[in-house]
C-alpha positions in Angstrom: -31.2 4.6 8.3 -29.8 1.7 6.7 -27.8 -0.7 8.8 -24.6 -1.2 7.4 -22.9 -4.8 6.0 -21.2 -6.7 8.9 -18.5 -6.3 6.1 -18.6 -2.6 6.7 -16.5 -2.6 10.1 -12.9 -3.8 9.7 -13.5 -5.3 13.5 -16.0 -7.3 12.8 -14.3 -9.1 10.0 -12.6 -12.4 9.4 -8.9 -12.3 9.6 -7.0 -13.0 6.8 -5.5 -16.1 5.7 -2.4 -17.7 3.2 -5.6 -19.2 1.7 -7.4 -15.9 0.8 -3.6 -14.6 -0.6 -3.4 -17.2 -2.9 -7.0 -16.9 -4.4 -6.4 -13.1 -4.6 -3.1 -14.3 -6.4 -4.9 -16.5 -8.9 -7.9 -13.9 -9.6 -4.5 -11.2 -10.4 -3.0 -13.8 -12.5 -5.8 -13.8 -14.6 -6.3 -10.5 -15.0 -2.9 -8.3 -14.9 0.6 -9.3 -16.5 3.2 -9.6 -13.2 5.0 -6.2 -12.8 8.2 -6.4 -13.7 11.3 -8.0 -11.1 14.7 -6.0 -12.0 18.1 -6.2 -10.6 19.7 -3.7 -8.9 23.2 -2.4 -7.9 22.8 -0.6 -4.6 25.6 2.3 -4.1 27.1 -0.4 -1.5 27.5 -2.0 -4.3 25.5 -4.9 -2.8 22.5 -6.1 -5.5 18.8 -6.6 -4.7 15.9 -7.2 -6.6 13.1 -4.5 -7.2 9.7 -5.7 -7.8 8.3 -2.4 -10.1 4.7 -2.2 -8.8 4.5 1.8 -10.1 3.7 -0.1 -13.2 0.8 -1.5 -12.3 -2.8 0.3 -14.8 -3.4 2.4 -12.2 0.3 3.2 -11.2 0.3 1.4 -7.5 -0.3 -2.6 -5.8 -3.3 -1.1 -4.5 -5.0 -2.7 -7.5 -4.4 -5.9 -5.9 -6.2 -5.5 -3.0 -9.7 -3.7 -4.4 -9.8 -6.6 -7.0 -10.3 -9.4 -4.5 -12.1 -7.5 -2.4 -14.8 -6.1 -4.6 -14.7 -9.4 -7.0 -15.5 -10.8 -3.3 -18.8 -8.9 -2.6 -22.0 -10.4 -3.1 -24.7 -9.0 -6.1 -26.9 -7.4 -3.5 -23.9 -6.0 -2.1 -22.6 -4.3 -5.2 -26.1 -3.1 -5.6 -25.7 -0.9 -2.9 -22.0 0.8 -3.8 -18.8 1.1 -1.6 -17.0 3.9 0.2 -13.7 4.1 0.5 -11.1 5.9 2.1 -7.7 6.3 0.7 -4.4 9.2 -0.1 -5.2 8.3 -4.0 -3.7 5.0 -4.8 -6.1 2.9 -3.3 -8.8 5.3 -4.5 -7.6 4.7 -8.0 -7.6 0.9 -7.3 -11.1 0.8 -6.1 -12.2 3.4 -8.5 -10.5 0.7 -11.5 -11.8 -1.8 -10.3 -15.6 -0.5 -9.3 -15.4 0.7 -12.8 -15.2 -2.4 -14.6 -17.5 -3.9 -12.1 -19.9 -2.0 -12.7 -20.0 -0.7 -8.8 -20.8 3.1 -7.8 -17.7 4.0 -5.3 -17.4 6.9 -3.3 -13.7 7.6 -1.8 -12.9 9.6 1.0 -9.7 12.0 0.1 -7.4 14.2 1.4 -7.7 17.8 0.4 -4.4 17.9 0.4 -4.1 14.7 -1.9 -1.4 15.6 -4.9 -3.9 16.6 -7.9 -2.4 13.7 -10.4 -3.9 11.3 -7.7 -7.6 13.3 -7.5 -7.8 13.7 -11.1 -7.0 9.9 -11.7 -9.8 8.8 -9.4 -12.4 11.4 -10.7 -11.4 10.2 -14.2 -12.1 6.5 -13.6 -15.6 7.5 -12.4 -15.4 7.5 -8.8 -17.0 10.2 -6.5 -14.8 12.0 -4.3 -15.0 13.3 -1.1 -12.6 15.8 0.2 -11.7 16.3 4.0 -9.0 18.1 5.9 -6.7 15.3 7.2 -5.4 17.2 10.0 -8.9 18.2 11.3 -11.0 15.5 10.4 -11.5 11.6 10.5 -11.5 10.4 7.0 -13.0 6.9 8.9 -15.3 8.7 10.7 -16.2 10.6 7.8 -17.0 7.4 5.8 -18.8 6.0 8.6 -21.0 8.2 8.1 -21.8 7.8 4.3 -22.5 4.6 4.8 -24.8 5.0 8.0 -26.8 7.2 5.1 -26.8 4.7 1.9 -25.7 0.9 3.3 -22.8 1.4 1.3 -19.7 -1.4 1.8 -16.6 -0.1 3.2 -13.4 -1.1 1.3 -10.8 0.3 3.7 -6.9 1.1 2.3 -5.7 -1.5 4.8 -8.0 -2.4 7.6 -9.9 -5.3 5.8 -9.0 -9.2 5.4 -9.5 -8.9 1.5 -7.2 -5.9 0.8 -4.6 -7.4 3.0 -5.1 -11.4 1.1 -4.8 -8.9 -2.2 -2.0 -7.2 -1.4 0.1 -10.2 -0.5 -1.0 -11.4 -3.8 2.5 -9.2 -4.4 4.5 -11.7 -2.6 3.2 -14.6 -4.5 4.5 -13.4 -7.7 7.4 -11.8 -6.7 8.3 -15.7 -5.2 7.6 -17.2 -8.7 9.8 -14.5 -10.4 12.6 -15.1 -7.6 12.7 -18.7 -8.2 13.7 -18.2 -11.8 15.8 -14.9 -11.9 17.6 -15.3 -8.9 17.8 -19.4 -7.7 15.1 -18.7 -4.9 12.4 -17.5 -2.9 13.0 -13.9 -1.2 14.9 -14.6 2.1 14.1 -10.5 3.0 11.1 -8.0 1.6 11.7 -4.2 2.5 8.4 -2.4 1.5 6.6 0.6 2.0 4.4 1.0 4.6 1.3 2.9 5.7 -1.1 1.3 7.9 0.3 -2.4 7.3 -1.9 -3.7 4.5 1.1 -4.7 2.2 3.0 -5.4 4.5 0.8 -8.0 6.2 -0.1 -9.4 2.9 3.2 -10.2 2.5 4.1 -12.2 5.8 1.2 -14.1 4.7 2.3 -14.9 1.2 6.1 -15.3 2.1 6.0 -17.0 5.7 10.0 -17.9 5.4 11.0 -14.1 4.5 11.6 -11.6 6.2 9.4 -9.0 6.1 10.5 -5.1 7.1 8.2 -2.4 6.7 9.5 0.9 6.0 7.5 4.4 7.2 8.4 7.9 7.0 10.6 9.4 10.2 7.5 10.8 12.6 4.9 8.7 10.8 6.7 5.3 12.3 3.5 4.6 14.2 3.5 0.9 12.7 7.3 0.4 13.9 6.7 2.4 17.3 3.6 -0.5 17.8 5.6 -3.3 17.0 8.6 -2.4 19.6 5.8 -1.8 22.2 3.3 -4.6 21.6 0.5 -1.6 21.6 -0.8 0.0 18.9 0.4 3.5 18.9 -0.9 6.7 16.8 0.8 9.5 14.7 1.4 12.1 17.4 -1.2 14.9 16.3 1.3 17.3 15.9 3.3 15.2 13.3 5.3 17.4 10.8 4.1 16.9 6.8 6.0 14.5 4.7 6.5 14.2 1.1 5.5 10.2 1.5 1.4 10.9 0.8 0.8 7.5 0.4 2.1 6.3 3.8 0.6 9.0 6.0 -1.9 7.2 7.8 -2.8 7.6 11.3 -2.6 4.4 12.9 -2.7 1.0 12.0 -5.8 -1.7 12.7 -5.8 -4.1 14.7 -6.2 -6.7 11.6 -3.1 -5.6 10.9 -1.5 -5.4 13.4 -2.4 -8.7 14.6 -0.9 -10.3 11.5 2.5 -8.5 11.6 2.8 -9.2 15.3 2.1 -12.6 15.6 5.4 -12.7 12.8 7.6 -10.8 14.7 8.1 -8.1 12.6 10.1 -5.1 13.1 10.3 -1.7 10.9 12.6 1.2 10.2 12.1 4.7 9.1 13.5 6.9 6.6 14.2 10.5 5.9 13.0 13.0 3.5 16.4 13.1 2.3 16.6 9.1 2.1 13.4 8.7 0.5 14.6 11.9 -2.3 18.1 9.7 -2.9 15.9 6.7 -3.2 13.7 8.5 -6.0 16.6 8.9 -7.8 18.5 6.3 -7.9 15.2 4.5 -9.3 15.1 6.6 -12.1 19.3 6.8 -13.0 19.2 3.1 -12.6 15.9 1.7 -13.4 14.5 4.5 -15.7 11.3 4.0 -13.4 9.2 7.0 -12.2 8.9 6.3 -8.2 6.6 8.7 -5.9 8.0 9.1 -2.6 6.0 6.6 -0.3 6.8 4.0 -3.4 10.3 4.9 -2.2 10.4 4.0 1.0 11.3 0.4 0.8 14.6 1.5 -1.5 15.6 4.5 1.0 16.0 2.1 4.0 18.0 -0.1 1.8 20.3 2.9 0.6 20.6 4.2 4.0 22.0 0.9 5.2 19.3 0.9 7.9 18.2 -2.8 6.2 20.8 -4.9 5.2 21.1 -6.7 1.6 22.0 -10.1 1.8 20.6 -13.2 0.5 17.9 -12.6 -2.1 16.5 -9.4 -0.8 13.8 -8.0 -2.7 12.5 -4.3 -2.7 8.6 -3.3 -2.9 8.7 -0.1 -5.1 5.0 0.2 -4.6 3.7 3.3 -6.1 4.7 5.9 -9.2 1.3 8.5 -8.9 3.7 11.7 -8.3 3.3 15.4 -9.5 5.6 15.9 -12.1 6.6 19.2 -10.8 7.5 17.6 -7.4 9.2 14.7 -9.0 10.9 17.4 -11.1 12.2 19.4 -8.3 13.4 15.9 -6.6 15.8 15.3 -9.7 17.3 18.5 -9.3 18.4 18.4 -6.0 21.5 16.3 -4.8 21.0 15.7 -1.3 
């Protein structure tokens, strides 16, 4: 048996800095145009501004993050591949970025996983591995591919260079504030799964606020942060349409981070989070899949309040079009 890289364990790595965030920031700049910031009218009528990450190549931020990270890895590491574990848009980030790396990736998936999001990763030459999410450990899973082949794990959230990557988000979205609307962000409402974005942005945006959004019975990050613990999804959590953000409990990486700032989250409905999708796409014209939603939904629902220059994370677009189809035609 191979032993693993000490970069294999999320524990046993160095926590991340506002050092790393702004490296990750410069290796983005060089590589991807910034998504797009637009303005938006909330049916309050009070205006916030949207930072469009669904429009990043491989339709999420998650990009960000498997950029530093693998950019970060050493030749002999490379040499030996990655595994990954992921919903599907961090599995199409890594499985980007591996590709023009020239790095073999394996990526841990959901059965269950919405088929745009397994046919995306297959397509960009990654190797995936199904499991049943509500029987089986997708770490535990990748654990033990990597106990087999040495691999490096690239976790979705629990590693210092996904999160510096991630907040490489709140560097640009700063830059873009500071012309289009006479300042830095004094709020950021985003998505939220295990806390990778999230932390990346307290990081890169120390004097916002930062407020992580989850789906209602997968608020395990905001159930942590009121207790000082971390807490899990209870196992007998109900489905929700927010894929990307059904993760099972945070790391302590995380965790740490968002802590230390003082954070605290909301949740949002499925109802809230269908609204949200909608209002993207009658006021944006932007495809949004319902984690990227989140953010928007708690801002909609008045359960985050607009003022100053709030900004909204709409982080992901990677949706079915038959699901995103059926959204449009509802009106609740």
């Amino acid at each position: 048996m191979i032993n693993p890289s000490p970069h294999s364990s999320p524990t046993a790595m160095r926590a991340p800095t506002r050092e790393g965030v702004l490296r990750a920031a410069d290796k983005i700049a060089r590589l991807l145009p910034p998504t797009p910031l637009l303005p938006l009218t909330l049916p309050s009528g009070a205006s916030v501004w949207a930072k469009a990450e669904s429009l990043q190549p491989v339709g999420a931020f998650k990009i960000r993050g498997a950029w530093h990270r693998l950019t970060d890895m050493t030749p002999e590491e490379r040499a030996r591949g990655i595994v990954a574990v992921s919903s599907g848009n961090h599995a199409q980030g890594v499985a980007w970025a591996a590709a023009r790396l020239g790095i073999a990736a394996r990526i841990v998936m959901p059965a269950d996983a919405p088929e745009v999001k397994l046919a995306a990763t297959r397509a960009l030459g990654a190797d995936v591995v199904l499991y049943d999410r509500r029987r089986e450990s997708r770490d535990a899973i990748a654990a033990g591919l990597i106990a087999q082949s040495g691999a490096v794990l690239v976790h979705a959230y629990g590693d210092p260079w996904v999160i510096e990557g991630q907040g490489s988000t709140g560097i640009e979205l700063t830059g873009q504030m500071d012309l289009q609307a006479g300042g830095a962000p004094t709020r950021i409402v985003t998505p939220c799964g295990g806390g990778g974005l999230a932390a990346g942005l307290v990081l890169a945006c120390p004097d916002a606020t930062v407020v992580p959004v989850e789906p209602e019975h997968w608020d395990d990050l905001t159930r942590s942060l009121a207790s000082g613990t971390i807490e899990a999804v209870p196992a007998d959590a109900p489905g929700t349409a927010c894929d990307a953000l059904q993760t099972p409990a945070t790391f302590p990486i995380n965790f740490a981070v968002l802590h230390a700032a003082g954070v605290t989250g909301v949740s949002v409905t499925e109802a809230e989070v269908r609204a949200a999708q909608r209002l993207a796409f009658a006021a944006l014209h932007l495809v949004i899949e319902p984690g990227g939603a989140a953010g928007l939904a708690a801002l909609i629902a008045n359960k985050v309040p607009a003022d100053g220059r709030t900004a909204v994370i709409l982080s992901g677009g990677n949706v079915d079009r038959a699901a995103y189809a059926r959204v449009l035609a509802r009106d609740d």
